[in-house]
C-alpha positions in Angstrom: -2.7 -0.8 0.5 -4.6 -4.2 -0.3 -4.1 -6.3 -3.1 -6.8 -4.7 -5.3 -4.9 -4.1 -8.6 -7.6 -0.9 -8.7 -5.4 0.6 -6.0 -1.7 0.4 -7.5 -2.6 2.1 -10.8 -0.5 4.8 -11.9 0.1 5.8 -15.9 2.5 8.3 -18.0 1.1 11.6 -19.1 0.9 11.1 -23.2 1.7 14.3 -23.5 5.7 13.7 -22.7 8.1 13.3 -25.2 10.7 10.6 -25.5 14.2 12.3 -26.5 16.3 10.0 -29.0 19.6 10.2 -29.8 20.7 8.4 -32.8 18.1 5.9 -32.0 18.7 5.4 -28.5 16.0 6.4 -26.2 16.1 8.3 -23.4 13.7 7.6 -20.4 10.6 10.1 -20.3 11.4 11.6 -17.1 15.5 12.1 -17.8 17.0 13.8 -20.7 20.2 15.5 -22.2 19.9 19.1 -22.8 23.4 19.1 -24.0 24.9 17.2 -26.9 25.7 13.5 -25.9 26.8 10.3 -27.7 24.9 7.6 -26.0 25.2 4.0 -27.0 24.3 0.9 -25.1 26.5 -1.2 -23.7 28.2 -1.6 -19.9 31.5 -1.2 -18.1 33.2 -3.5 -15.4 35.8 -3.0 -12.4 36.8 -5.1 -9.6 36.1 -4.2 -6.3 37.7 -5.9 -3.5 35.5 -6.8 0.1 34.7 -4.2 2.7 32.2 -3.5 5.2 30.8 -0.9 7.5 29.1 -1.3 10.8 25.4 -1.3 9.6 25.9 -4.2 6.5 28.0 -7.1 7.1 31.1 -7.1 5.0 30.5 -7.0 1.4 32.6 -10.0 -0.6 35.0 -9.4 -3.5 32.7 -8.8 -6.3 32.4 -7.0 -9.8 30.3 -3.9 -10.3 28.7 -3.1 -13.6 27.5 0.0 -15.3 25.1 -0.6 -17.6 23.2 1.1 -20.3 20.2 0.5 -22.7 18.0 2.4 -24.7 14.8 2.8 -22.4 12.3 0.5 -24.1 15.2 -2.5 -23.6 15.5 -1.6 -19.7 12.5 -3.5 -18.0 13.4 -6.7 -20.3 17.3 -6.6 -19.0 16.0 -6.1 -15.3 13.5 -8.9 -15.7 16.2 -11.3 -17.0 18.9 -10.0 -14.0 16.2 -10.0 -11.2 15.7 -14.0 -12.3 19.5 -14.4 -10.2 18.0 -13.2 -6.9 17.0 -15.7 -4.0 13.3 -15.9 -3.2 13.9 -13.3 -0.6 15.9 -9.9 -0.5 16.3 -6.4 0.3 14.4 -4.1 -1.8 15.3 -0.7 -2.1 14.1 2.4 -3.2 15.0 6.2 -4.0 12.7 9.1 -4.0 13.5 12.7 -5.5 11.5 14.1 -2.3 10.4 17.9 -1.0 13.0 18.1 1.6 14.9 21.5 1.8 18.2 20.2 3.2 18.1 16.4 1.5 17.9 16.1 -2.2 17.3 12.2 -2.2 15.4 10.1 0.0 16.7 6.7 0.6 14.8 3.8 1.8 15.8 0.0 2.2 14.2 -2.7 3.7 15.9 -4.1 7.0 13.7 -7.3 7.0 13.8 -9.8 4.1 11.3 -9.4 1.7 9.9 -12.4 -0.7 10.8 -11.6 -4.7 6.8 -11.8 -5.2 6.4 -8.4 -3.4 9.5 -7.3 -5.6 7.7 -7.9 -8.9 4.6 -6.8 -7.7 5.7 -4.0 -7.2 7.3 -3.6 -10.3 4.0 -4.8 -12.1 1.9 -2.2 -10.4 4.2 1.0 -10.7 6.3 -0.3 -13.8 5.4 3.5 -15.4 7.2 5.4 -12.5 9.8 2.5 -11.5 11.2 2.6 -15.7 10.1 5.8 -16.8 10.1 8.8 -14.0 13.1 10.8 -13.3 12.6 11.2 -10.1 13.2 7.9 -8.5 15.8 4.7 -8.5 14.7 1.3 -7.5 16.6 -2.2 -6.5 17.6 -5.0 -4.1 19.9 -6.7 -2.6 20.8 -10.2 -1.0 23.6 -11.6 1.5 23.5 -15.2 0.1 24.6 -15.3 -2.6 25.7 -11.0 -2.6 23.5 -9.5 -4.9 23.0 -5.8 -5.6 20.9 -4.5 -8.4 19.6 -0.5 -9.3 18.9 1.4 -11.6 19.4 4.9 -10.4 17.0 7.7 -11.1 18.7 8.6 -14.6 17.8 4.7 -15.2 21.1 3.4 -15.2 21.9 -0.4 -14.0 24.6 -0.9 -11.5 25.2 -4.5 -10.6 27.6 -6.1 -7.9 28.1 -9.9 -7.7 30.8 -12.1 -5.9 33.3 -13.1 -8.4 31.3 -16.8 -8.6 28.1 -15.3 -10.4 30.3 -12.6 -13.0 30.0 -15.9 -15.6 26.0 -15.4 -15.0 26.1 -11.9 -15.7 28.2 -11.8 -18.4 26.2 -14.2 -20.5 23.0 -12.4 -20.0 24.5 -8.9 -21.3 25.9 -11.0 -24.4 22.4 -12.1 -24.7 21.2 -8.8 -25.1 23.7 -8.1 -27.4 25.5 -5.6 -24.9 29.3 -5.5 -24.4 31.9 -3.8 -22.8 32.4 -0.1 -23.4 36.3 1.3 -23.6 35.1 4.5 -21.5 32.6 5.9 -18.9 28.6 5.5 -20.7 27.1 8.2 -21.6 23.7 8.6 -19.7 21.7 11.3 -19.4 23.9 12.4 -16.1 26.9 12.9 -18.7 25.8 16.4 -19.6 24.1 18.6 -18.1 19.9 17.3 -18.3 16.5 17.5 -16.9 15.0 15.2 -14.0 10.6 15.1 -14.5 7.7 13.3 -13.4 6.0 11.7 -15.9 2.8 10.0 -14.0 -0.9 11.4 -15.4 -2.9 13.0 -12.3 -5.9 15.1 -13.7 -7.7 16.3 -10.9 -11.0 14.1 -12.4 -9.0 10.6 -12.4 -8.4 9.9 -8.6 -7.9 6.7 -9.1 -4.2 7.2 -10.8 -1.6 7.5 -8.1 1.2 10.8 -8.2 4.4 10.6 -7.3 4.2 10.5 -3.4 1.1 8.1 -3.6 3.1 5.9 -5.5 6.2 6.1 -3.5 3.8 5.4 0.2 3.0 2.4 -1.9 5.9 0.7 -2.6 7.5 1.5 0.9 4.3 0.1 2.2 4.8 -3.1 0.2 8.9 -3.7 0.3 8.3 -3.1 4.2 11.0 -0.5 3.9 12.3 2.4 6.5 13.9 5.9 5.2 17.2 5.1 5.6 18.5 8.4 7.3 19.6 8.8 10.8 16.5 9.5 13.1 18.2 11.4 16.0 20.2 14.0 14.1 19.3 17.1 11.8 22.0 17.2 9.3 21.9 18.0 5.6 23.6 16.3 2.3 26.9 17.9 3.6 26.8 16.5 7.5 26.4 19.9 8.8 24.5 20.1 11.5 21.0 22.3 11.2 19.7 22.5 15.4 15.7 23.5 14.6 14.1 23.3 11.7 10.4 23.7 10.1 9.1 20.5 9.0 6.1 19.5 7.0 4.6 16.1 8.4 1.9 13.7 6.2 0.2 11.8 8.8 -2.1 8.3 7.4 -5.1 7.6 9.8 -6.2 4.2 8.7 -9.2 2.3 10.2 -10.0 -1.3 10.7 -12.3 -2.7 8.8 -12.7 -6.5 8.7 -12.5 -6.6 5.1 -8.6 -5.1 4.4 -9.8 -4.3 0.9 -12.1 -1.9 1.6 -10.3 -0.1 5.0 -10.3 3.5 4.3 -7.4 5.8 5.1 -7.4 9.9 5.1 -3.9 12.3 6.0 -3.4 14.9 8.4 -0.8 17.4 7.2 1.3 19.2 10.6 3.9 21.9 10.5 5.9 21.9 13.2 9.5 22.7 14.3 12.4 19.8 15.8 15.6 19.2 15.9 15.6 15.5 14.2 13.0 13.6 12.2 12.1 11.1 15.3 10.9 14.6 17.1 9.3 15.3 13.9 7.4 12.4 13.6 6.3 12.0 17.7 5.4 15.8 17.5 3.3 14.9 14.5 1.1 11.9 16.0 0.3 13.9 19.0 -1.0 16.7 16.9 -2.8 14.4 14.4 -4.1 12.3 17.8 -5.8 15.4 19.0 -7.8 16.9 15.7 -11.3 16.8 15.7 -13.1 13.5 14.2 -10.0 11.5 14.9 -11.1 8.2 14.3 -12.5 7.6 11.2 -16.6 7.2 10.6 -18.0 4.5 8.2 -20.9 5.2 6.0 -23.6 3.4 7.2 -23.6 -0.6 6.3 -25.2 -2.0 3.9 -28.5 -3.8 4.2 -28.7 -7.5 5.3 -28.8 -9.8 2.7 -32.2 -10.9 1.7 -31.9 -14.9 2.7 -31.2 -13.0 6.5 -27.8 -13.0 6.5 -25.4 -10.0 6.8 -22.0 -8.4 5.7 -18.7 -8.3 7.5 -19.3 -4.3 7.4 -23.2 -4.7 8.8 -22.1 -6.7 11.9 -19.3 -3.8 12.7 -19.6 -0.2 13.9 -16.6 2.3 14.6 -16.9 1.5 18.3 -16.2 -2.0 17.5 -12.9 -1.2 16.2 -8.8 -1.2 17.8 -8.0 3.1 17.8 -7.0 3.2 14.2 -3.6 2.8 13.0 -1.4 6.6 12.9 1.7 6.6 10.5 4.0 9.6 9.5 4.2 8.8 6.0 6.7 12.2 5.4 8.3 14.3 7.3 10.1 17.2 5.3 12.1 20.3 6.3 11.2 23.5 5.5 13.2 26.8 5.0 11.7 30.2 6.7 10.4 31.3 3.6 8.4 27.8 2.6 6.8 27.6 6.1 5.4 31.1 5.5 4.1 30.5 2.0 2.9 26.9 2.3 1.0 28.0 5.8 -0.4 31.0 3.9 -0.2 33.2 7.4 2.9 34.8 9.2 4.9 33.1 11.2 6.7 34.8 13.7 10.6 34.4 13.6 10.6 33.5 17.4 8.5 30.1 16.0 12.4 29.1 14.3 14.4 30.3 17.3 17.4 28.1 18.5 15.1 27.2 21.5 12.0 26.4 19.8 12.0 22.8 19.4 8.4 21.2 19.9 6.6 23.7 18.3 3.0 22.6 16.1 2.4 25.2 14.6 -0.6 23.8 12.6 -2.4 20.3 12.0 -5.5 19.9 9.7 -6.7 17.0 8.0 -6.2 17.1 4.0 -9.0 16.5 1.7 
């Protein structure tokens, strides 16, 4: 994606409702369907250091559960986002369409400048506040920093003992204080998860949920944090061979980033992790008809002689365009059969089946 604020545009469908509770306001994509007595404020523990062999160890620090009525969320994140260095770890949780995963987790390895963080939360600030089916944050080593607000659009904050003075001031300042028991969020009865972005069928500019969610792991540079070589569900149980459901991005060249063009191959296939998934699926998207992308044809010279980046290129011109699995989800029997509209023959999901496509096609 370029920097074209045309491109990162995403808005909530009017037609959802905001749930209140004794004035406190739910987020559009998460609500109570049971009774609940919600009322803003936070709670605080101690937690002392650890560590695990991915992170470096984690210093004594405080955690914070916090809640606010909806409308008050993005104005508390704003004010706790201003203690993060200029660069961090962003991360970022997806409700996805995998069979066997029910979140997916992504987190950027590399630092990332706060600019792209805000960005971010400037172009997609309707799904990032508002949809139920994602959580958003970052993170820093120096000084430890952890902020997110889960999908139900509660804040959880961790900071080393030295910044809890910070923290604590800017809660009073939003008139927030400690709670005497657990909040009460939507997740403390039973409730509803939702989209809430608009996508009629005649607006192709506004981005849906996935669009948006390619977007911001495009921009916070961030990798699905999942382990590549295995094929294990929520549970850690081993599943051998699955169906997956690959979204491949075929991106060309051109000179002027703004106006490169992109299109998706869609491949089902069968593996036994998501690093088979994905080489299975550039191969297949490698070899469809029309791989690399055609421009239209360029635009006249200019009248004083002169040309456009775009008149003085052609396809042949150009690097083999860019291929990137954007998703890779697994499939059970009976949603390989129904999303590839055909039988499929049971041998296709046999033990021994592993490097199977069993269809790529281009998406319109």
């Amino acid at each position: 994606m370029g920097n074209d604020p045309v491109m990162h545009r995403c808005v909530v469908n009017p037609a959802v409702e905001r749930i209140r509770i004794n004035g406190f306001a739910f987020p559009l994509g998460v609500y109570p369907i049971e009774p609940v007595s919600p009322k803003p404020g936070y709670t605080v523990d101690f937690e002392p250091a650890d560590g695990d062999e991915e992170w470096e160890e984690w210093p004594d620090r405080y955690v914070y559960e916090v809640l606010v009525s909806a409308e008050r969320l993005r104005f508390l994140c704003s004010a706790m986002f201003s203690l993060l260095p200029g660069r961090i770890y962003p991360i970022l949780d997806v409700l996805g369409n995998d069979a066997f995963r029910e979140i997916d987790p992504y987190i950027a390895y590399e630092l990332v400048g706060t600019d792209a963080l805000y960005d971010g939360i400037r172009w997609f600030e309707p799904f990032l506040f508002e949809d139920g089916l994602c959580g958003f944050g970052a993170m820093s080593d120096d000084p430890f920093i952890y902020f997110f607000v889960d999908e139900h659009k509660v804040l959880t904050i961790r900071v080393e003992t030295a910044q809890k003075e910070r923290v604590d001031r800017l809660l009073a300042a939003f008139d927030l204080a400690a709670l005497p028991g657990e909040i009460q969020a939507a997740d403390a009865v039973n409730h509803e998860h939702r989209s809430v972005l608009l996508t009629p069928e005649d607006r192709p500019e506004l981005l849906g949920h996935d669009e948006v969610a390619e977007g911001l792991v495009d921009l916070w540079g961030m990798t699905l944090n999942i382990d590549v070589e295995q094929n294990t569900d929520d549970d850690g149980r081993e599943l051998g061979i699955t169906a997956w459901r690959c979204v491949v991005r075929d991106v060309d060249d051109r000179p002027d980033p703004k106006r490169s063009r992109r299109r998706y191959a869609e491949v089902l296939l069968t593996a036994g992790s998501w690093r088979d998934a994905e080489e299975l699926a550039i191969q297949a998207a490698s070899q469809l008809p029309e791989r690399r992308l055609q421009l239209p044809k360029a635009a006249a010279a200019a009248g004083d002689g002169g040309s456009t980046p775009e008149a003085d290129w052609s396809p042949e011109d150009a690097d083999e365009p860019f291929l990137h699995v954007v998703t890779a989800d697994r499939l059970t029997a009976n949603e390989l059969r129904e999303l590839a509209g055909a039988p499929i023959p049971d041998e296709a999901l046999a033990a021994d089946a592993s490097g199977r496509i069993l269809r790529a096609r281009w998406l319109e």
